[in-house]
C-alpha positions in Angstrom: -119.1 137.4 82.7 -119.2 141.1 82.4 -122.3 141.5 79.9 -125.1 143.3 82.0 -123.6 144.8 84.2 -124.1 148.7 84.5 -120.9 149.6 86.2 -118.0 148.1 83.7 -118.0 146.8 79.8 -115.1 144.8 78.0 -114.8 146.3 74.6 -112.6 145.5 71.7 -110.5 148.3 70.4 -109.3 146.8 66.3 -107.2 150.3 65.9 -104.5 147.8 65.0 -106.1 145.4 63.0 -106.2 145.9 59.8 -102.9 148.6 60.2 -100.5 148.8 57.1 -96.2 149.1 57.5 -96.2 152.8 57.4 -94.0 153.7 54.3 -91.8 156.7 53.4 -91.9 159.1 49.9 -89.5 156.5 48.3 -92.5 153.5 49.2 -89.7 151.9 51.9 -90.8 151.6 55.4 -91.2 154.7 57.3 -88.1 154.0 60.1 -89.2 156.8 62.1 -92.3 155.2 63.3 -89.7 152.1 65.2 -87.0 151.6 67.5 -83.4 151.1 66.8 -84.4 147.3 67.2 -86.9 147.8 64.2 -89.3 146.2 65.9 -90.8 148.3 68.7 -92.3 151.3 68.0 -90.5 154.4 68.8 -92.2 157.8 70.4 -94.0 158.9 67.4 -94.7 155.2 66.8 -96.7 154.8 70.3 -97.9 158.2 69.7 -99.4 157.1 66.5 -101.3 154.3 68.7 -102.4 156.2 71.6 -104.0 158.9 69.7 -105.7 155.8 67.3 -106.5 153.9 70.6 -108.1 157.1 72.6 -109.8 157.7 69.1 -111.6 154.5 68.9 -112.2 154.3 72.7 -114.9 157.3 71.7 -116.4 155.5 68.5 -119.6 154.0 68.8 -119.3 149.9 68.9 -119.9 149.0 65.3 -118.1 151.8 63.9 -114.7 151.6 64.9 -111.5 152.3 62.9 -109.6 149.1 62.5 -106.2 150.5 61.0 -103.5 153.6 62.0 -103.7 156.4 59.5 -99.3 157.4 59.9 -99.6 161.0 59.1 -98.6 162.5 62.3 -101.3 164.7 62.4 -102.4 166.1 65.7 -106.3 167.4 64.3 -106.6 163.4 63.6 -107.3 163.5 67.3 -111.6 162.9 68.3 -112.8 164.8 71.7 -115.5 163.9 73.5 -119.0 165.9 72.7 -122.2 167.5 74.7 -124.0 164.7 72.7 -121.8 161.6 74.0 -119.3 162.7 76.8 -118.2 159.2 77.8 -116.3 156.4 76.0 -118.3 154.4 74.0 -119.7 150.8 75.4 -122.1 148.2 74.0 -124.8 149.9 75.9 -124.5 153.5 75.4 -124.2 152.3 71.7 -126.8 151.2 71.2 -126.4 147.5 71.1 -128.1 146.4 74.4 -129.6 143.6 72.7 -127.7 143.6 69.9 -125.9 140.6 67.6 -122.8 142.5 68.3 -122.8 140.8 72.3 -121.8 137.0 71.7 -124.5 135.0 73.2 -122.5 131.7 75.1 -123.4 128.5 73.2 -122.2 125.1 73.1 -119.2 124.3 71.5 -119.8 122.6 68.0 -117.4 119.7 68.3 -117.4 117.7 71.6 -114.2 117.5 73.6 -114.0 114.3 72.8 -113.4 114.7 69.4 -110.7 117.0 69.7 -109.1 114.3 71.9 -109.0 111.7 69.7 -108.4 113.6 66.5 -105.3 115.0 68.3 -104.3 111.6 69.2 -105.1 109.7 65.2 -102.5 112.8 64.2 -99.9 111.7 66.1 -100.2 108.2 64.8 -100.5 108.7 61.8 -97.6 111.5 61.9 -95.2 108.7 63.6 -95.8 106.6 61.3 
């Protein structure tokens, strides 16, 4: 609903996509990066994702990092240049018209389908 317009863009961010368990000298995971609950992320965790979230937020669409390099390394961090000052969107990368921007088609299976496949499972799973 958003695609054309010249005031505001939707854009995917895959920082975190293809992101490996950071891991210590020893090969174990890197318990620094989480929370006592092991499952959060603590400060330098979060820090870790801002600075890979701000740096793909200036990549070009199409060239994006999709995983967190763990080094806690501050010159990691991208700034803005004269050449492109502002975050990067669809449009000013590029890809006005591009494959990239999902044209809207028809679904391939018809609702109906989905309706009574759903409903032959559950028969056949009963009995």
């Amino acid at each position: 609903q958003y695609r054309g317009r010249e005031d505001f863009a939707v854009v995917m961010q895959p920082f975190f996509r293809n992101t490996m368990l950071p891991l210590d000298s020893d090969g174990k995971p890197d318990l620094s990066f989480f929370a006592a609950d092991c499952f959060h992320f603590s400060a330098r965790g979060y820090a870790e994702m801002a600075m890979a979230l701000w740096n793909n937020m200036l990549e070009p669409v199409g060239e994006k990092q999709t995983y967190i390099n763990f080094t806690h390394d501050r010159s990691k961090l991208k700034c803005p240049n004269p050449e492109k000052p502002f975050l990067s969107t669809p449009r000013n990368s590029g890809f006005r018209n591009s494959a990239l921007i999902l044209e809207k088609n028809e679904p391939s299976v018809p609702y109906w389908a989905v309706i009574v496949a759903a409903v032959a499972g559950v028969l056949v799973g009963s009995l």
